[in-house]
C-alpha positions as CSV (number, residue, x, y, z in Angstrom):
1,X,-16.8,-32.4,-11.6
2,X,-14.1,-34.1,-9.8
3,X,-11.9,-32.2,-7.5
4,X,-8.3,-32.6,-6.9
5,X,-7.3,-34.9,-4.1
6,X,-6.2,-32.8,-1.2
7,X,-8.3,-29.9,-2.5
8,X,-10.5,-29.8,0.3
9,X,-7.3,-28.9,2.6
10,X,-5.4,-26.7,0.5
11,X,-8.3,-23.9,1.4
12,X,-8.4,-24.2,5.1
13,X,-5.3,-22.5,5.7
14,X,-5.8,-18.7,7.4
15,X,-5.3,-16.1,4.8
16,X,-4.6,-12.5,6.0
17,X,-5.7,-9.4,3.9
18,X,-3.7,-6.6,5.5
19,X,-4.6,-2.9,4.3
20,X,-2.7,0.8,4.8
21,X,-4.4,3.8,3.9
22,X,-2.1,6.8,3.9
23,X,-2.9,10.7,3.5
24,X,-0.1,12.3,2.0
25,X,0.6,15.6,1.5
26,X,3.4,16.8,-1.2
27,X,4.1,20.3,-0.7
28,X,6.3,21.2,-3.6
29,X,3.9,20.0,-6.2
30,X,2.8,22.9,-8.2
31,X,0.4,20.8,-10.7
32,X,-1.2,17.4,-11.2
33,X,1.9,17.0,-13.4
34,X,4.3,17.4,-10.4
35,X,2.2,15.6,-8.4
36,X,2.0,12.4,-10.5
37,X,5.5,12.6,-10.7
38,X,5.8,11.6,-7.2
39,X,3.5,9.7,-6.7
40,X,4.8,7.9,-9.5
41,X,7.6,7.0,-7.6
42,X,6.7,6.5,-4.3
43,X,4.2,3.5,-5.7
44,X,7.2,2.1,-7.9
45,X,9.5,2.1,-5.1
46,X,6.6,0.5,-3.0
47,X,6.0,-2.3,-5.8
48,X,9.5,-3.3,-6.4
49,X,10.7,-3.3,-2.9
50,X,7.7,-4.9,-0.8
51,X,5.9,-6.9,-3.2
52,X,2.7,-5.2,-2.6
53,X,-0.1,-3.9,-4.3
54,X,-0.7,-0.1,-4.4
55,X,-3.4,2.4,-5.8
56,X,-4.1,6.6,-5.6
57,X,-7.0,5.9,-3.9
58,X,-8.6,9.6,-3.2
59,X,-7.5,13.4,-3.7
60,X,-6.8,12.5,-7.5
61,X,-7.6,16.3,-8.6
62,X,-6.1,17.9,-5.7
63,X,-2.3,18.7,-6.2
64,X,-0.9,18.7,-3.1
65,X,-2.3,15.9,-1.1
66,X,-3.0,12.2,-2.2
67,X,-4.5,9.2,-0.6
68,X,-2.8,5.7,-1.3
69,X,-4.0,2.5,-0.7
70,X,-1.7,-0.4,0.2
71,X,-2.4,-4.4,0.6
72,X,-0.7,-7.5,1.2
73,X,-2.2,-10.7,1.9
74,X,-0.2,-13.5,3.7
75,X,-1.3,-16.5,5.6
76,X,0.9,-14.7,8.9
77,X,-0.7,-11.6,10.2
78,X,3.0,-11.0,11.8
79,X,4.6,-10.6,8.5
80,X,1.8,-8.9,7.0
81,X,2.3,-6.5,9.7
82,X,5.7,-6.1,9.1
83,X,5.6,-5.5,5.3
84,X,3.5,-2.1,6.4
85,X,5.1,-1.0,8.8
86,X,8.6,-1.2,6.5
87,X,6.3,0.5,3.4
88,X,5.3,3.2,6.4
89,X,9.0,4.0,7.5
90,X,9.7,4.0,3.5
91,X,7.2,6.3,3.0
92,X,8.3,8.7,6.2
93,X,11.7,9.0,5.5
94,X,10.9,10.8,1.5
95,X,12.1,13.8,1.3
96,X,9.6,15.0,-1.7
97,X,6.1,14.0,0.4
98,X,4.6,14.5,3.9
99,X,2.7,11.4,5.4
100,X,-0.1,13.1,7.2
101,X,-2.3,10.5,8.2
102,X,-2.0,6.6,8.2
103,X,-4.8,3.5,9.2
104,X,-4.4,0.0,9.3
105,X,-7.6,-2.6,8.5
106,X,-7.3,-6.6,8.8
107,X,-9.5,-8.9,7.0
């Protein structure tokens, strides 16, 4: 099989896979039900405004605490960098959930 000219090329560039794990803990949530809720919107707010991907990653039967799992993957660790640390402040500044702990991993 042929490849594409310039093919070869294309896939040397540096590509950055930039991951935030973040503890969360949501006080007010008196069921799974309330707790979905949030979280619900915290990682549809997260989509829409960063253009990242987003999953519950851990805690899923515990109401009041959740663990979510953020990535972006850019070829500039700079802006990577920046995108979480915007989706951090986002997430600090709710009013409806508690970031308790937060880890950053390159790959």
């Amino acid at each position: 099989m042929r490849r594409p000219a310039g093919w070869s090329r294309a896939f040397k560039k540096k590509m950055v896979v930039a991951i935030l794990r973040i503890s969360i803990s949501i006080p007010h949530a008196n069921s799974l039900k309330d707790k979905r809720r949030v979280l619900k919107s915290i990682k549809d707010r997260i989509r829409s405004g960063f253009n990242v991907s987003v999953a519950e990653i851990g805690d899923q039967d515990i109401w009041r605490t959740a663990q979510l799992g953020i990535a972006v993957i850019s070829e500039d660790s700079t802006y990577a960098n920046g995108v979480l640390s915007r989706v951090q402040d986002s997430i600090r500044d709710r009013s409806d959930a508690i970031m308790t702990h937060c880890e950053m991993e390159w790959r």
